[in-house]
N, C-alpha and C positions, 0 to 999 in steps of 0.2 A: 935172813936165811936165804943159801941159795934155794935156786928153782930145781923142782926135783929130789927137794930134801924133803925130811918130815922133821917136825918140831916138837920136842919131847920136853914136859915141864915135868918137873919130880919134887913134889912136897913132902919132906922127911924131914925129921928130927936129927936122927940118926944118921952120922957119916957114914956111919960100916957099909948100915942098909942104899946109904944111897949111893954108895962106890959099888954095892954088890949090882943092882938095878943098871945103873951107869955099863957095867961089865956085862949083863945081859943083854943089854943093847948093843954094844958093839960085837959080841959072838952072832949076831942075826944077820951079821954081812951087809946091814942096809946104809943108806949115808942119810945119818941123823944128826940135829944138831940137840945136844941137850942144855939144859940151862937146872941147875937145883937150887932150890930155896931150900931154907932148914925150919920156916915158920909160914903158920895157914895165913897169916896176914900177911908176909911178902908173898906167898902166892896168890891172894888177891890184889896186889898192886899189881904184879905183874903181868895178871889178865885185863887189869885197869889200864895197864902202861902211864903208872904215877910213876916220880920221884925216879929210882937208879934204875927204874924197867922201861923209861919214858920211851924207847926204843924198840922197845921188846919183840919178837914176834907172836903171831894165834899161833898159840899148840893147835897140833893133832890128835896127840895125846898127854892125856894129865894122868899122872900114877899118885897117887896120894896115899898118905899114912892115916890109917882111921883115927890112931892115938897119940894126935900131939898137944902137946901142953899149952896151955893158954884158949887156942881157938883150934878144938878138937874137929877131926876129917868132916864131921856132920854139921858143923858149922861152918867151914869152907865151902861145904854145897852147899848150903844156904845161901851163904853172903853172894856164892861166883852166881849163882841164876843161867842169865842169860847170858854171861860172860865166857862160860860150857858149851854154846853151840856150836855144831861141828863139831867137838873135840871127842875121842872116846876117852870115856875115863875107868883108870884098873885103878881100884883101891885095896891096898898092902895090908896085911892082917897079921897081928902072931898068932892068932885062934879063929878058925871058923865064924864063932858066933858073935866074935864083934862087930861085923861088917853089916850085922842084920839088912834090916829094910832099910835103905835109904831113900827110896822115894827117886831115883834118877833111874835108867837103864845103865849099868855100867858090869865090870867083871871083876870080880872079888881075887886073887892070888894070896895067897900063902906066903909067907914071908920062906924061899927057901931055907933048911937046913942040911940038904946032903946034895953033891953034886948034880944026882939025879934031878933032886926039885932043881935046879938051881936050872938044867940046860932044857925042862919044861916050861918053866919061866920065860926062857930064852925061845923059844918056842912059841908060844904064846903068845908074846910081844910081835913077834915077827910077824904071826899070823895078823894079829890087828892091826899094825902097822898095812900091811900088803892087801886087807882086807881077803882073807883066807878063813874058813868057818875058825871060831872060836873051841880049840877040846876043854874047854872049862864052862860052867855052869853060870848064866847071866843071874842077876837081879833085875827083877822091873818094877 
């Protein structure tokens, strides 16, 4: 990663959602580099830097999917621990109430559906990114 970048890991299942996320990062005008997994255990090798991540860099931030298959968003926070430090983490939801309690500080987003969410999203990112107050609701 150059210097002066921020480093973006995206754990999603989901192409659509992670080309949508991908595209809200690049409308924040910042210079990020991202990297997507599509499974909660390549994103823990990747915080590992095993096997094809041996390289990899520490996010800044991890945006993760609550509901992926196999080794679902809550167990990703488990397994990364201390793998997470320094990183903020925005965990993607298609309902409110799945993101419950997770036990970590992080901020919950909505998966957009209408352009609006989608350039709040973008927003959003930017701010955490720049460390700018957060307009969405943390969990602690």
């Amino acid at each position: 990663m150059s210097p002066g970048r921020s480093g973006v890991l995206i754990v999603e299942d989901n192409p659509g959602d992670a080309r949508l996320v991908e595209e809200a990062l690049k409308d924040t005008g910042l210079a990020v580099d991202v990297t997507s997994v599509s499974s909660g255990e390549d994103g823990i090798a990747f915080l590992r830097r095993e096997g094809a991540f041996a390289v990899a860099y520490r996010p800044d931030l991890v945006i993760l999917d609550i509901n992926l298959p196999r080794m679902d968003g809550r167990e990703f926070l488990s397994c990364a621990g201390d793998l997470l430090a320094g990183a903020q983490v925005v965990v993607l939801s298609g309902s409110p109430e799945m993101a419950g309690h997770l036990g970590i500080q992080c901020t919950t987003l909505m998966k957009p559906g209408t352009m609006e969410e989608f350039d709040a999203m973008a927003a959003t990112l930017k701010g955490i990114l720049t460390g700018a107050p957060r307009p969405v609701a943390e969990n602690r």
